[in-house]
OpenMM code with the backbone's topology and positions (N, CA, C; nanometers):
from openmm import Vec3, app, unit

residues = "UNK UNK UNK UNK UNK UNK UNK UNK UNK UNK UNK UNK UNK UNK UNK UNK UNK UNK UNK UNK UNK UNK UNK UNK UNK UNK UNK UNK UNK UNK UNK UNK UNK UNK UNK UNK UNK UNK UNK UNK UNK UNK UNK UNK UNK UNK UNK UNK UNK UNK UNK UNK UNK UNK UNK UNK UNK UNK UNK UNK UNK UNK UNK UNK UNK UNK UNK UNK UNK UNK UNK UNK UNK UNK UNK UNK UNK UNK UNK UNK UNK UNK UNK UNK UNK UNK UNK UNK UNK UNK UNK UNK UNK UNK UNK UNK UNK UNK UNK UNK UNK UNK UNK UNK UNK UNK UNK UNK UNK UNK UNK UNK UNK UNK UNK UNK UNK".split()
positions = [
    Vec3(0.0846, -0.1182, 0.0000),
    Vec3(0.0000, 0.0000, 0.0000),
    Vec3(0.0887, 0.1238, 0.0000),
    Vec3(0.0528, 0.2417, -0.0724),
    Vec3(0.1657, 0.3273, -0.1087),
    Vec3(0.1192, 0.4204, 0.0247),
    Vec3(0.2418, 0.4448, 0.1065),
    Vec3(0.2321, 0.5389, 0.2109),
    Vec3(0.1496, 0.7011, 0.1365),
    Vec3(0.0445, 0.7294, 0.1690),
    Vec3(-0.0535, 0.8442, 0.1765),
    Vec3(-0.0233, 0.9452, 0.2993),
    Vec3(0.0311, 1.0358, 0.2308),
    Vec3(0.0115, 1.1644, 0.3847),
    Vec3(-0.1069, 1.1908, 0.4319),
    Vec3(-0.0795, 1.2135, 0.5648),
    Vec3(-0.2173, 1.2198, 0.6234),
    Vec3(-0.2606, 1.3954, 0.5947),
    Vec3(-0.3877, 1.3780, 0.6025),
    Vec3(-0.4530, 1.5529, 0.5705),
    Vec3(-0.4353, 1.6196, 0.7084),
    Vec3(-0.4165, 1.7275, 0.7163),
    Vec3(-0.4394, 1.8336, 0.8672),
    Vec3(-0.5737, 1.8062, 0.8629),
    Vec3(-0.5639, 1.8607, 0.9834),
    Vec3(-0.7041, 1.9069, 1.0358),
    Vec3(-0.7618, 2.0010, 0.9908),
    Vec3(-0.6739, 2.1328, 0.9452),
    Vec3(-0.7451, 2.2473, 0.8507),
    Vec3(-0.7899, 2.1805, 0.7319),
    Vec3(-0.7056, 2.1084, 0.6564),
    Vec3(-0.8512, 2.0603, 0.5700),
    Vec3(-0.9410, 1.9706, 0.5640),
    Vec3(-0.9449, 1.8829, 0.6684),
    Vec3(-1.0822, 1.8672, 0.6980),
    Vec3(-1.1873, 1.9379, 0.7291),
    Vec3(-1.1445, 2.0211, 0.8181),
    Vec3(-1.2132, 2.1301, 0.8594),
    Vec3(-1.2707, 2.2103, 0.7484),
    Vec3(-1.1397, 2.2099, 0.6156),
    Vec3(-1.1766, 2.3299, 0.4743),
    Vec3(-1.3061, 2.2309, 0.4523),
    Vec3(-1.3161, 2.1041, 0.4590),
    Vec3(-1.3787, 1.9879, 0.3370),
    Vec3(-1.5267, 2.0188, 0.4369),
    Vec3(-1.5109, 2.0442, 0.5527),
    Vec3(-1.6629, 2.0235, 0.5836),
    Vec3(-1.7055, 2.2252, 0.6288),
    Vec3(-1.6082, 2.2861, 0.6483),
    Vec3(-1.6633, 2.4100, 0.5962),
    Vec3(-1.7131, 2.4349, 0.4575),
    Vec3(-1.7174, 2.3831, 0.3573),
    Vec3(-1.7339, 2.3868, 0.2263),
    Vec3(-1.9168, 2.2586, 0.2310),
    Vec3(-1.8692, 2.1880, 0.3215),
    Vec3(-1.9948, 2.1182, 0.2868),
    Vec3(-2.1037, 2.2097, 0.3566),
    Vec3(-2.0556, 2.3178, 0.4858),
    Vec3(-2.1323, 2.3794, 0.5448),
    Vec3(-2.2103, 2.5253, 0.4309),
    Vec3(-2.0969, 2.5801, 0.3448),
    Vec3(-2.0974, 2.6794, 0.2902),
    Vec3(-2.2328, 2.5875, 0.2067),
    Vec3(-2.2563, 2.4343, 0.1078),
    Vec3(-2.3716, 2.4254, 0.0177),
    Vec3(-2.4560, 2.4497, 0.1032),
    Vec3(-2.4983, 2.3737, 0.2430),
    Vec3(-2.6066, 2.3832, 0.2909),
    Vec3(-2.6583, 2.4717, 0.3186),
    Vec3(-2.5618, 2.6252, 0.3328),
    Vec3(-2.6399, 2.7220, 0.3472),
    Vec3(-2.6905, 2.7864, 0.2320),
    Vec3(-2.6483, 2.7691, 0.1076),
    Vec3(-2.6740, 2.7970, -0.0165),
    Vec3(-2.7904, 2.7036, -0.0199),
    Vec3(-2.7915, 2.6011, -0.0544),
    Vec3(-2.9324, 2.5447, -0.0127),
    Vec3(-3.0899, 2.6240, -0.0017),
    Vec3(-3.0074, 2.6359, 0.1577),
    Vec3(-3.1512, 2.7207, 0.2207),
    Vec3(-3.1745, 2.8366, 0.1630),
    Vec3(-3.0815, 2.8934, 0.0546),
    Vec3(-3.1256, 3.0135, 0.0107),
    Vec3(-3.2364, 2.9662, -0.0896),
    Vec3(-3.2459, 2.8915, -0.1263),
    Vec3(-3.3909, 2.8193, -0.2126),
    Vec3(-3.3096, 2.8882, -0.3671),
    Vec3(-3.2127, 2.8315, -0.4054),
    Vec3(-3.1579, 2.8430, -0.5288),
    Vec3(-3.2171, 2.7591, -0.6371),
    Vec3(-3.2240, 2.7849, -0.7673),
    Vec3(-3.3099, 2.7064, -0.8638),
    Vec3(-3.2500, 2.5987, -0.8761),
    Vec3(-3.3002, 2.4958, -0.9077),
    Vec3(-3.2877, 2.3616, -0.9131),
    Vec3(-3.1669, 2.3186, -1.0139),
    Vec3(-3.1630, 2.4050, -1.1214),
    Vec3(-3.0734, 2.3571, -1.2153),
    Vec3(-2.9137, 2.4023, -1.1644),
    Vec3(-2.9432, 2.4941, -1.0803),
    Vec3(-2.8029, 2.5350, -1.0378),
    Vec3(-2.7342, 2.4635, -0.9011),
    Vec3(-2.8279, 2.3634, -0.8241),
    Vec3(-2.8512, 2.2949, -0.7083),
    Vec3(-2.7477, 2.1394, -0.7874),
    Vec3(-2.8208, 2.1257, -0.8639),
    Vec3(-2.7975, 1.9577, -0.9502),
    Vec3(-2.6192, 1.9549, -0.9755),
    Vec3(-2.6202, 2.0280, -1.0433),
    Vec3(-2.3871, 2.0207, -1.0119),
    Vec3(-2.3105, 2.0267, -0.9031),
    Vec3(-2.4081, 2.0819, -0.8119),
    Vec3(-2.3227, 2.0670, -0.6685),
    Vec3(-2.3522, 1.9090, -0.6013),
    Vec3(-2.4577, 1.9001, -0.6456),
    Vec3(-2.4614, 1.7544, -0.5769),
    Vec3(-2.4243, 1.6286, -0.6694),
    Vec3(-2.4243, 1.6923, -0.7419),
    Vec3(-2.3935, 1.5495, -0.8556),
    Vec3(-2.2401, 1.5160, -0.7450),
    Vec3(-2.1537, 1.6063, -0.7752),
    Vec3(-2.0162, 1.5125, -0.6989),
    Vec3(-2.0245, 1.4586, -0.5164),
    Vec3(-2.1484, 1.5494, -0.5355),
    Vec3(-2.1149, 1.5196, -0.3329),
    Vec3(-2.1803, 1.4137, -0.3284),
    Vec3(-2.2872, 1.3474, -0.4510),
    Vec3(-2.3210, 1.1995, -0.4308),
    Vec3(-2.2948, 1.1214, -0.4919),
    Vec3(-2.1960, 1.1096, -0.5851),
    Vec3(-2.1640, 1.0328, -0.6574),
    Vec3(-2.1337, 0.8880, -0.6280),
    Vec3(-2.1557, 0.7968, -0.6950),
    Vec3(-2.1533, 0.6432, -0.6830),
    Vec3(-2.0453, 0.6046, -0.6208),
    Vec3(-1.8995, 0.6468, -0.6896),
    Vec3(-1.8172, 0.6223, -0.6250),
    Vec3(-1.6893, 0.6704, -0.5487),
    Vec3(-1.6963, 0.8381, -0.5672),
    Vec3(-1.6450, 0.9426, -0.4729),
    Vec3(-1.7195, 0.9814, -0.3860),
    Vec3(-1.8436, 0.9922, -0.3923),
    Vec3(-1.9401, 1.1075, -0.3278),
    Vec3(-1.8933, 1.0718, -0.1775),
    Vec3(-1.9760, 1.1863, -0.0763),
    Vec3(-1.9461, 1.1935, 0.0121),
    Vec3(-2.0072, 1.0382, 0.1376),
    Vec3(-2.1229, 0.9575, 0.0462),
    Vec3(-2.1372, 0.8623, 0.1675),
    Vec3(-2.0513, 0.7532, 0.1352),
    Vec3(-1.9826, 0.7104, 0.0258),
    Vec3(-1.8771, 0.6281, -0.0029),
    Vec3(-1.7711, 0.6745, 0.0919),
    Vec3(-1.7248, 0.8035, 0.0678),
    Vec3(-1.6064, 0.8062, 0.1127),
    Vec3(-1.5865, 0.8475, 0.2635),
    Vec3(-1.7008, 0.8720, 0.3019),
    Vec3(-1.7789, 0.8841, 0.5215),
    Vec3(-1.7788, 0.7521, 0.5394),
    Vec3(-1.8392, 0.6515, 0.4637),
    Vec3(-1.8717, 0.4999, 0.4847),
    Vec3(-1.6941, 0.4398, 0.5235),
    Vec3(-1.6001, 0.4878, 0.4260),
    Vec3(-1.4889, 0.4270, 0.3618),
    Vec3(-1.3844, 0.4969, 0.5275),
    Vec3(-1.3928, 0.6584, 0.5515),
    Vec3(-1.3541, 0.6663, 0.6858),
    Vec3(-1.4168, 0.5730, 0.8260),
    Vec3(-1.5145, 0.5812, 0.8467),
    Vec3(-1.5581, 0.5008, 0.9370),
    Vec3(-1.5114, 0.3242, 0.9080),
    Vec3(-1.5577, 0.2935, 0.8449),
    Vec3(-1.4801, 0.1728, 0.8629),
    Vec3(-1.3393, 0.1371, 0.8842),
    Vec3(-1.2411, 0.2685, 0.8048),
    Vec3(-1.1176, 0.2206, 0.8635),
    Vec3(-1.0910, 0.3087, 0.9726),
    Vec3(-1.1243, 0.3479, 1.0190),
    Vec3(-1.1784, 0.4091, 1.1816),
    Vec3(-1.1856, 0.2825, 1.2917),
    Vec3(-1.2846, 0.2049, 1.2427),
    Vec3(-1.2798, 0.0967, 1.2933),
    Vec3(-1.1974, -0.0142, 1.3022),
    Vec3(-1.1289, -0.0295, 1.2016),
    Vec3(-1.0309, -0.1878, 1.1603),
    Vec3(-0.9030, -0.0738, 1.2753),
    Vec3(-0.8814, 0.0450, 1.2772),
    Vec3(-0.7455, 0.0621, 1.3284),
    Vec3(-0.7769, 0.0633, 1.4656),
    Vec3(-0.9012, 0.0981, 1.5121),
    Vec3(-0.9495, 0.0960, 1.6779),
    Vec3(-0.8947, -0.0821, 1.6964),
    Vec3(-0.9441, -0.1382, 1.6128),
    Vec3(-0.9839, -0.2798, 1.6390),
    Vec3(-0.8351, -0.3120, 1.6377),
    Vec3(-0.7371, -0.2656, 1.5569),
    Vec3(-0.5909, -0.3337, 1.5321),
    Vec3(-0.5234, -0.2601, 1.7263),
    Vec3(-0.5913, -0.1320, 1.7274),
    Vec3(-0.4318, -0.0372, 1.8217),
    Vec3(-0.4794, -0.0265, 1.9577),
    Vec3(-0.6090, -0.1022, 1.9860),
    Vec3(-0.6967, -0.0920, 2.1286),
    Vec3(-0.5818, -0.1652, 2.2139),
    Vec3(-0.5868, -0.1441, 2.3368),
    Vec3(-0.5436, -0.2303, 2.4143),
    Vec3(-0.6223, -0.4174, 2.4180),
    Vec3(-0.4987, -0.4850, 2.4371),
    Vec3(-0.6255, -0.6077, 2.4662),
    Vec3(-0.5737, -0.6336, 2.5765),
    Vec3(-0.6398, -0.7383, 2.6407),
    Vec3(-0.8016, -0.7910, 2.5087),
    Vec3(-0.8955, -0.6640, 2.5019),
    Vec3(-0.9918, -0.6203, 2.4129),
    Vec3(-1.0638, -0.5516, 2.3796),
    Vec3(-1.1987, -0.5254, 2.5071),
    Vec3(-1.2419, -0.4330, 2.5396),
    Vec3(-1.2837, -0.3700, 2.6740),
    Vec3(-1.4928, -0.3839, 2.5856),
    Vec3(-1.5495, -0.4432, 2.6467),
    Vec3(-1.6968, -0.4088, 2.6041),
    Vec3(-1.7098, -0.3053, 2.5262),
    Vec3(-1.6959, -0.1893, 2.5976),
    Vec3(-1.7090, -0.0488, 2.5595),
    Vec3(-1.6509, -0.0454, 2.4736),
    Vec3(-1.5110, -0.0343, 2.3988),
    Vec3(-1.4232, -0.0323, 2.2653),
    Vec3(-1.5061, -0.1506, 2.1852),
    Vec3(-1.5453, -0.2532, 2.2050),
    Vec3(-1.6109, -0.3630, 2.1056),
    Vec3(-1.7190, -0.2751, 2.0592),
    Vec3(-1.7867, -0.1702, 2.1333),
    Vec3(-1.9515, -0.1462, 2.1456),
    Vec3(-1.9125, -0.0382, 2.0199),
    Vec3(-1.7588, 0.0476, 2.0561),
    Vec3(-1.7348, 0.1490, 1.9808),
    Vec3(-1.6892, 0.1406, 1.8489),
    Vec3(-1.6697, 0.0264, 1.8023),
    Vec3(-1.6269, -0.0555, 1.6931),
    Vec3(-1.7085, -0.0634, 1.5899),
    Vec3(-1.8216, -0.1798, 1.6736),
    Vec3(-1.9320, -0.2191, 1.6614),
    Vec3(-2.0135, -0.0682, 1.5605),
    Vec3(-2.0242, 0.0355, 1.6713),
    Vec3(-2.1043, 0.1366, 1.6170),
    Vec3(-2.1031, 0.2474, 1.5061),
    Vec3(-1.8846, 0.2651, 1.4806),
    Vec3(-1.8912, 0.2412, 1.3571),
    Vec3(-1.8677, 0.1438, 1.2199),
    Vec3(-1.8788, 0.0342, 1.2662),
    Vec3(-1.9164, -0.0593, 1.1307),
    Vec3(-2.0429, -0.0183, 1.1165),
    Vec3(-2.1811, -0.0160, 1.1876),
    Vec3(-2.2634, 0.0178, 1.1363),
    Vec3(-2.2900, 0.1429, 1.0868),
    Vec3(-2.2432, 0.1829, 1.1472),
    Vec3(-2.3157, 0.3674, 1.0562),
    Vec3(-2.2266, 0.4511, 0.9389),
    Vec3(-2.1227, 0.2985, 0.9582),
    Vec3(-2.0312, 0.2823, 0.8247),
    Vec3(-2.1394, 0.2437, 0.7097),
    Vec3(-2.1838, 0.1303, 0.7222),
    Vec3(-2.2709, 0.0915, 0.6503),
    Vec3(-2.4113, 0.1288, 0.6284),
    Vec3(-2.4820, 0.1999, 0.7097),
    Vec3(-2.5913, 0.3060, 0.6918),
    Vec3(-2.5568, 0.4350, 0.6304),
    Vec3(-2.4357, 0.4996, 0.5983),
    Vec3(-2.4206, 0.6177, 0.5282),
    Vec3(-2.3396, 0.5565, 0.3923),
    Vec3(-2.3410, 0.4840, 0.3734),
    Vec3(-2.3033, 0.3869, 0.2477),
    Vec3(-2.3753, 0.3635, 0.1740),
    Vec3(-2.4877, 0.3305, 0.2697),
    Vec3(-2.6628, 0.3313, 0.1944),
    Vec3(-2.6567, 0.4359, 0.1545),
    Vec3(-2.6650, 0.5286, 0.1278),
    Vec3(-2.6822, 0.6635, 0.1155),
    Vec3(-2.6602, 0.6671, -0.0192),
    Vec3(-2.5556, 0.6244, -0.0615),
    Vec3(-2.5147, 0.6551, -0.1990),
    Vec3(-2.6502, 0.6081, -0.2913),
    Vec3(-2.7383, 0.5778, -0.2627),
    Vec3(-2.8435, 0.5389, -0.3919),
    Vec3(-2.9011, 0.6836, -0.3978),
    Vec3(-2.8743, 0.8155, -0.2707),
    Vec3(-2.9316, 0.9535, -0.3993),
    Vec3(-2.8278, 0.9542, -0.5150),
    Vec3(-2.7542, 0.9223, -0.5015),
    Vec3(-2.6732, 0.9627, -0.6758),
    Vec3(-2.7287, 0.9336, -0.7708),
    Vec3(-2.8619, 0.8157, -0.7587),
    Vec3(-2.9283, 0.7293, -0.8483),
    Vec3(-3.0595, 0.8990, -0.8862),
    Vec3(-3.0863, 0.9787, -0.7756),
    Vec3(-3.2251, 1.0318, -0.7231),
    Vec3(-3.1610, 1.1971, -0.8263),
    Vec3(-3.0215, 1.2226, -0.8134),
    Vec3(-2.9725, 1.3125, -0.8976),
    Vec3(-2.9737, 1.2973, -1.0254),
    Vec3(-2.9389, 1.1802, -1.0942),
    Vec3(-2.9508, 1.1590, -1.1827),
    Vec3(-3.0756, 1.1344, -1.2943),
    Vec3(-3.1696, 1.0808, -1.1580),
    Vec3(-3.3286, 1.1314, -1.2110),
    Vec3(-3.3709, 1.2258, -1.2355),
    Vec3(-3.3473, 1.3176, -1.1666),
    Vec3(-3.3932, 1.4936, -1.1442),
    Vec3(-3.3157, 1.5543, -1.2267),
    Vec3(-3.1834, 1.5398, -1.2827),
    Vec3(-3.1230, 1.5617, -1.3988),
    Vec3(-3.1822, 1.5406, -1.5514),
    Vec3(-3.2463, 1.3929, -1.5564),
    Vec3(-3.2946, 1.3592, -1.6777),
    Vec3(-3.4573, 1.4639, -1.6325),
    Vec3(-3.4802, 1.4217, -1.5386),
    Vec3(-3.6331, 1.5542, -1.5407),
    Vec3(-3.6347, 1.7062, -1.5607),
    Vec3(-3.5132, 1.7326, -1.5408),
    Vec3(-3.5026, 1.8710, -1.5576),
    Vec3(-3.4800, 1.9088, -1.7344),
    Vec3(-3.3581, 1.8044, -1.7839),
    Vec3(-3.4401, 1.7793, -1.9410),
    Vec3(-3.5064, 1.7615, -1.9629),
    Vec3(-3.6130, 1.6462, -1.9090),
    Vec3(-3.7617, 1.6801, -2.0406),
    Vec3(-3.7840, 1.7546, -2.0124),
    Vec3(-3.8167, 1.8586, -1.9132),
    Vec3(-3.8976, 1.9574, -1.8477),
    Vec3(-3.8765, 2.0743, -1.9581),
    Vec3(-3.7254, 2.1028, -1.9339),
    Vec3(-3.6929, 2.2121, -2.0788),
    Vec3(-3.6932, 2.1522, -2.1834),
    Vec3(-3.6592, 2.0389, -2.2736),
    Vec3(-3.7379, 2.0069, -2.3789),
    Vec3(-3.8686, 2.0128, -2.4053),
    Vec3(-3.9748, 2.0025, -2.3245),
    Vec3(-4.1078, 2.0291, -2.3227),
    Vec3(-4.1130, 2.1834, -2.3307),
    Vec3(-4.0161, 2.2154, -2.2491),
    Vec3(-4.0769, 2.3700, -2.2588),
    Vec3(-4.1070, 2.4688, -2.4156),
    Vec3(-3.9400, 2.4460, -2.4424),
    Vec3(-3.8746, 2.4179, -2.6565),
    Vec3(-3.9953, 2.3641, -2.7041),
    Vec3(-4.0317, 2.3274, -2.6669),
    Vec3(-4.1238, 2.2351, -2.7773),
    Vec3(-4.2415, 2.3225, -2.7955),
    Vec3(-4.3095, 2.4035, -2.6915),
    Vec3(-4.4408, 2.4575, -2.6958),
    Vec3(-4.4371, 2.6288, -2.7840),
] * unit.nanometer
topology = app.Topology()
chain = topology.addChain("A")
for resn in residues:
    res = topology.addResidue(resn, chain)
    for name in ("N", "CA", "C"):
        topology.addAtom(name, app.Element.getBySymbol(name[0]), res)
């Protein structure tokens, strides 16, 4: 496995100030067609953001599970435990990329229909 530098904390911090900056754009009730490119990458199948939240949490977990003291304490099993799952519940997630891509093809017919009249 090719040694990867690890990120600071400032940019994590940049990566979820930036996720903070859409949501408030969001709430500004921006038109739909200008909404659809921002999310296309933040859900994408296989970058988007619940692949790659799913992809931290789990190895979140395998290194708790490798660097815990043992034998392993209830509580650290429980903490393990809780993210494998919500590893795998924000993993689920990735089927809006399927829900963008609908609303993408709807937003074409919508303006093709429109052309048309």
């Amino acid at each position: 496995m090719p040694n990867t530098p690890a990120p600071s904390p400032e940019q994590v911090a940049q990566a979820t100030d930036t996720l903070a900056q859409v949501k408030d754009y969001l709430r500004a009730g921006p038109p739909l067609a200008d909404v659809l490119p921002l999310l296309a990458p933040l859900l994408d199948e296989d970058t988007g953001v619940p692949v790659l939240l799913g992809d931290v949490l789990r190895g979140t977990a395998h290194l708790v599970a490798q660097q815990a003291t043992r034998p392993l304490t209830d509580k650290t099993r429980r903490i393990i435990d809780s993210l494998l799952e919500s590893s795998r519940d924000v993993t689920d997630w990735l089927i809006l990329h399927y829900d963008v891509q609908r609303l993408n093809a709807q937003s074409v017919d919508t303006a093709n229909a429109s052309d048309n009249r």
